[in-house]
N, CA, C and O atoms as a GROMACS GRO file, in nm:
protein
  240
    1UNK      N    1  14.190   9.004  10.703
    1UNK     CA    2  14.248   8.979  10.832
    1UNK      C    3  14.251   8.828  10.851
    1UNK      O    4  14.158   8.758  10.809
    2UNK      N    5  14.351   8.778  10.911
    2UNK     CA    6  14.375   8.643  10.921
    2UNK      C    7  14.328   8.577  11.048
    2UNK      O    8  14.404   8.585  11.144
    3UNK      N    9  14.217   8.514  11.061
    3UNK     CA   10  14.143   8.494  11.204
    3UNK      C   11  14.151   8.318  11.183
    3UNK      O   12  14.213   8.252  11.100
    4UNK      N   13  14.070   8.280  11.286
    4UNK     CA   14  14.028   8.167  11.275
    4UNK      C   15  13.946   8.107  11.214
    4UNK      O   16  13.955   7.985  11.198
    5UNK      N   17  13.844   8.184  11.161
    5UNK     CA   18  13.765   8.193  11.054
    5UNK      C   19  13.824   8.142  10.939
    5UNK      O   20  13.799   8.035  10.882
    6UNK      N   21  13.920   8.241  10.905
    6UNK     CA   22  13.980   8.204  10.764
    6UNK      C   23  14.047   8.058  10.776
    6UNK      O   24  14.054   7.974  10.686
    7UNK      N   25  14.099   8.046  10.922
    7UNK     CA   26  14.197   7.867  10.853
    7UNK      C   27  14.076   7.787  10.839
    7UNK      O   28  14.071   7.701  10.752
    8UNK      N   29  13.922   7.820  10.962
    8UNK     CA   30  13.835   7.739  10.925
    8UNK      C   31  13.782   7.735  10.768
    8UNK      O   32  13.775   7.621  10.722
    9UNK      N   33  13.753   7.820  10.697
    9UNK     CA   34  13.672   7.866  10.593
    9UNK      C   35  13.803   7.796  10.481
    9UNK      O   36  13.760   7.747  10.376
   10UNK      N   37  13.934   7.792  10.502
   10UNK     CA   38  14.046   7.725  10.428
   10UNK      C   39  13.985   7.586  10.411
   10UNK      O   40  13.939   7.547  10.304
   11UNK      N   41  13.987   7.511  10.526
   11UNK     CA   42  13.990   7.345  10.554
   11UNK      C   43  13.849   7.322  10.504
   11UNK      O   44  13.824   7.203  10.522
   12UNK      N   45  13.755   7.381  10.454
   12UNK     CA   46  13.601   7.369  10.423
   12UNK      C   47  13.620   7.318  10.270
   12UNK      O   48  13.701   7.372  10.194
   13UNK      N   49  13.525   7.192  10.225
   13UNK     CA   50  13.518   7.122  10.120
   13UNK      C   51  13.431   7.215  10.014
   13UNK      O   52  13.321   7.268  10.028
   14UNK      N   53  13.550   7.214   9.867
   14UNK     CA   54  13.512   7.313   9.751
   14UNK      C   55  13.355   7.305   9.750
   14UNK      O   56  13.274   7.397   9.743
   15UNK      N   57  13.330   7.147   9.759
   15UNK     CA   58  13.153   7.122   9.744
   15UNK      C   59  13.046   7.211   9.822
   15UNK      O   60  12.958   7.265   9.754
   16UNK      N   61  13.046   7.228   9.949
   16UNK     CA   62  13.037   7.324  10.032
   16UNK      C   63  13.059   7.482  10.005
   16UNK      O   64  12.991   7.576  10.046
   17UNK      N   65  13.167   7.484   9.930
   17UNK     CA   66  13.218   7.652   9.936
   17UNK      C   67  13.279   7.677   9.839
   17UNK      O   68  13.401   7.684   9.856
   18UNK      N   69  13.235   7.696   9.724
   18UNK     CA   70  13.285   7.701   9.617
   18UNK      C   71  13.381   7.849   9.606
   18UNK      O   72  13.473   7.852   9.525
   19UNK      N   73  13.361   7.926   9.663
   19UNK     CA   74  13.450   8.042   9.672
   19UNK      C   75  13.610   8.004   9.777
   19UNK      O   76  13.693   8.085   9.818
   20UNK      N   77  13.604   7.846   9.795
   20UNK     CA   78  13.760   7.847   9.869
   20UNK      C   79  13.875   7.921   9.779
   20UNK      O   80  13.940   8.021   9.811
   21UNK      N   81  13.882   7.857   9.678
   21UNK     CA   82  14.005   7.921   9.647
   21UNK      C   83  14.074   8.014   9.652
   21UNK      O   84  14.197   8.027   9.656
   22UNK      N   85  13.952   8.118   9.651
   22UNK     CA   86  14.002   8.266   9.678
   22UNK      C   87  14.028   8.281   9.808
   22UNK      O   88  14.104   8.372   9.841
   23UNK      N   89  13.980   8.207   9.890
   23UNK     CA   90  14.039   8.216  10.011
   23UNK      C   91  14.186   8.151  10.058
   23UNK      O   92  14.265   8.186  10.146
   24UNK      N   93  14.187   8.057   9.974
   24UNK     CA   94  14.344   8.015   9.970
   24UNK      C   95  14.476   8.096   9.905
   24UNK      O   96  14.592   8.126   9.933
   25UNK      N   97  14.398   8.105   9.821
   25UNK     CA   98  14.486   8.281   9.731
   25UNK      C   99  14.529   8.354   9.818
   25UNK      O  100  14.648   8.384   9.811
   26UNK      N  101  14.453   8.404   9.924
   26UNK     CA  102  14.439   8.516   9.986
   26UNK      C  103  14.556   8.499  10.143
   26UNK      O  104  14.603   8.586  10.216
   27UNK      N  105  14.570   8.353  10.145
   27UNK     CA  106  14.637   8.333  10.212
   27UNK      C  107  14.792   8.321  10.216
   27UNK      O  108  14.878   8.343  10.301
   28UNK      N  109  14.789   8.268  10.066
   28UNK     CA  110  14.928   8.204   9.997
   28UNK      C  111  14.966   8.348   9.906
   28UNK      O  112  15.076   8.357   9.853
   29UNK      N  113  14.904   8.414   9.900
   29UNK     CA  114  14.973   8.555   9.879
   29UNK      C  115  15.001   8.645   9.932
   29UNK      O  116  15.050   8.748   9.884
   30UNK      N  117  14.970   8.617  10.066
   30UNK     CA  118  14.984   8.724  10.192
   30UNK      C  119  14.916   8.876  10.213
   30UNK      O  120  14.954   8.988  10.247
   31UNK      N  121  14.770   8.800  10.164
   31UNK     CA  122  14.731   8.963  10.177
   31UNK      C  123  14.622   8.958  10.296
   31UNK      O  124  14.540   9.043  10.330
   32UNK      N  125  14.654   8.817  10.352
   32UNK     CA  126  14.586   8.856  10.519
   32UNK      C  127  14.674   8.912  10.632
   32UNK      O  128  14.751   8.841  10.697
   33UNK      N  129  14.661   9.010  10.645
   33UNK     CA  130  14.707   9.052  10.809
   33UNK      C  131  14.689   8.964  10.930
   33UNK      O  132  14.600   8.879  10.925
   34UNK      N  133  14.784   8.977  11.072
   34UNK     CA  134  14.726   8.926  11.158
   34UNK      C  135  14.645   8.989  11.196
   34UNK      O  136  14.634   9.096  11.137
   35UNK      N  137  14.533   8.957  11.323
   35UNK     CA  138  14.437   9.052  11.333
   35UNK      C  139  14.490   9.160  11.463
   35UNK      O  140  14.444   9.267  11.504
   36UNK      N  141  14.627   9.063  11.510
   36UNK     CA  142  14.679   9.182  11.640
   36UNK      C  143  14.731   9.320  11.526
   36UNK      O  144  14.725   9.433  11.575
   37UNK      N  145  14.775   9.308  11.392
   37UNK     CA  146  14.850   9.407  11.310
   37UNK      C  147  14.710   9.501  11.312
   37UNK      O  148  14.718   9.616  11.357
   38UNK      N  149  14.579   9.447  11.261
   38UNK     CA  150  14.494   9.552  11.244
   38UNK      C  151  14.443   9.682  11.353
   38UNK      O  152  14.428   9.804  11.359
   39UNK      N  153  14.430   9.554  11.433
   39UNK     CA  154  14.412   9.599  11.594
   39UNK      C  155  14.471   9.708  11.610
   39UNK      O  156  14.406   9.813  11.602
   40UNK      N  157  14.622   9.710  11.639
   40UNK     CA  158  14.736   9.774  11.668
   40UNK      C  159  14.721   9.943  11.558
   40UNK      O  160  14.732  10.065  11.573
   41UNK      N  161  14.698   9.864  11.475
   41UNK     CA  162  14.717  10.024  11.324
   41UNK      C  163  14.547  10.040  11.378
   41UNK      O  164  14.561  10.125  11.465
   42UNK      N  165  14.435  10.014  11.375
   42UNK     CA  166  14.363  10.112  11.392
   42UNK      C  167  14.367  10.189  11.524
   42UNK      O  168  14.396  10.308  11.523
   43UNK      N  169  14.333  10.110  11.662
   43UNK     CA  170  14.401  10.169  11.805
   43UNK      C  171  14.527  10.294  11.759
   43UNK      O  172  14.524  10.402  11.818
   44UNK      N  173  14.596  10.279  11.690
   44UNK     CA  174  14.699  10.396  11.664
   44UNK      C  175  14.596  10.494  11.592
   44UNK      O  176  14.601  10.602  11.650
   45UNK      N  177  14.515  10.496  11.498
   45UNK     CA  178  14.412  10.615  11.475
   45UNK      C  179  14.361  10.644  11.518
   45UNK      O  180  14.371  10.762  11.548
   46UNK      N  181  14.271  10.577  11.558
   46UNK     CA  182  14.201  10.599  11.727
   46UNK      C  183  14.215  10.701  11.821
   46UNK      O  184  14.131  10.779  11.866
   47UNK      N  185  14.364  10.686  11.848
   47UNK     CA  186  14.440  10.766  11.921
   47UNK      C  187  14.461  10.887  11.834
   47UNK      O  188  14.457  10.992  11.900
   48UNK      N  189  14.479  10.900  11.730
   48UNK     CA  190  14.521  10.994  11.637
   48UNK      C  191  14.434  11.085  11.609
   48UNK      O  192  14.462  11.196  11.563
   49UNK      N  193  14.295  11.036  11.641
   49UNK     CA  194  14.146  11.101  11.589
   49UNK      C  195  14.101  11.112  11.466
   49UNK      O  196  14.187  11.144  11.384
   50UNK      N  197  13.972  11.093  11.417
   50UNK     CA  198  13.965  11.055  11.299
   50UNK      C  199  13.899  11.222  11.259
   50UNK      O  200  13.880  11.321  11.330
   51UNK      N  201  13.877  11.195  11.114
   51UNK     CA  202  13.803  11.317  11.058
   51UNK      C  203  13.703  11.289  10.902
   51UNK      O  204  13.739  11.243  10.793
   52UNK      N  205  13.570  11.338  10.948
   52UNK     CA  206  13.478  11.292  10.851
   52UNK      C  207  13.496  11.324  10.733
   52UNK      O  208  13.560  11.426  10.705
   53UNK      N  209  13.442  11.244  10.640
   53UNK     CA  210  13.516  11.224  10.465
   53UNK      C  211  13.619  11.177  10.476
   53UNK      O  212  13.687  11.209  10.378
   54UNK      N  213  13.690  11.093  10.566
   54UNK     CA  214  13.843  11.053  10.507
   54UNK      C  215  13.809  10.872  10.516
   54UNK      O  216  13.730  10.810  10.586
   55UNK      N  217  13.913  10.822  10.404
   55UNK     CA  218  13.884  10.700  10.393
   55UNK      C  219  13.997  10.635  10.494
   55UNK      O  220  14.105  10.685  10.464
   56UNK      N  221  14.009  10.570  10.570
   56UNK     CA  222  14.116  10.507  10.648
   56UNK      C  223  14.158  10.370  10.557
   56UNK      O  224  14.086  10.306  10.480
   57UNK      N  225  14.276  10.353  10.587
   57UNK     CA  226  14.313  10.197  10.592
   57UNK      C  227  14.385  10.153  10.672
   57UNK      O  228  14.431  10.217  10.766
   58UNK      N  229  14.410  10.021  10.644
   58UNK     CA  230  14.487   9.974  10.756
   58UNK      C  231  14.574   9.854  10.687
   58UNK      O  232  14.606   9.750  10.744
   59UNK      N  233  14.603   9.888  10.561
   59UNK     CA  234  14.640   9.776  10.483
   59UNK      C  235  14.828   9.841  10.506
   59UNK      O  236  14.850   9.957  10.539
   60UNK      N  237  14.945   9.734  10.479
   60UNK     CA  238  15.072   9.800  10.493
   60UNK      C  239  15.091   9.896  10.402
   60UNK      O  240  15.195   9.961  10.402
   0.00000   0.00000   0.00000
């Protein structure tokens, strides 16, 4: 999910965070959602009702 977090955790020095890149990956390949998209698709299950043993997602 694409928060504020992530642009913070982006702009953070490799020295500091050696796992940036993957966070830049993650950005420049588009596999963050906004977080209103997640919001929106789970609130729609929500509504839908869930049922135990099932795996949800919320990915497109």
């Amino acid at each position: 999910m694409d928060t504020a977090m992530q642009t913070e955790i982006r702009q953070a020095d490799e020295a500091d965070f050696p796992a940036i890149q993957r966070f830049h990956d993650y950005h420049t390949d588009g596999v963050l959602r906004p977080a209103e998209a997640v919001a929106t698709d789970l609130l729609t299950k929500y509504r839908r009702g869930f049922s135990n043993g099932i795996r949800y997602s919320v990915a497109d």
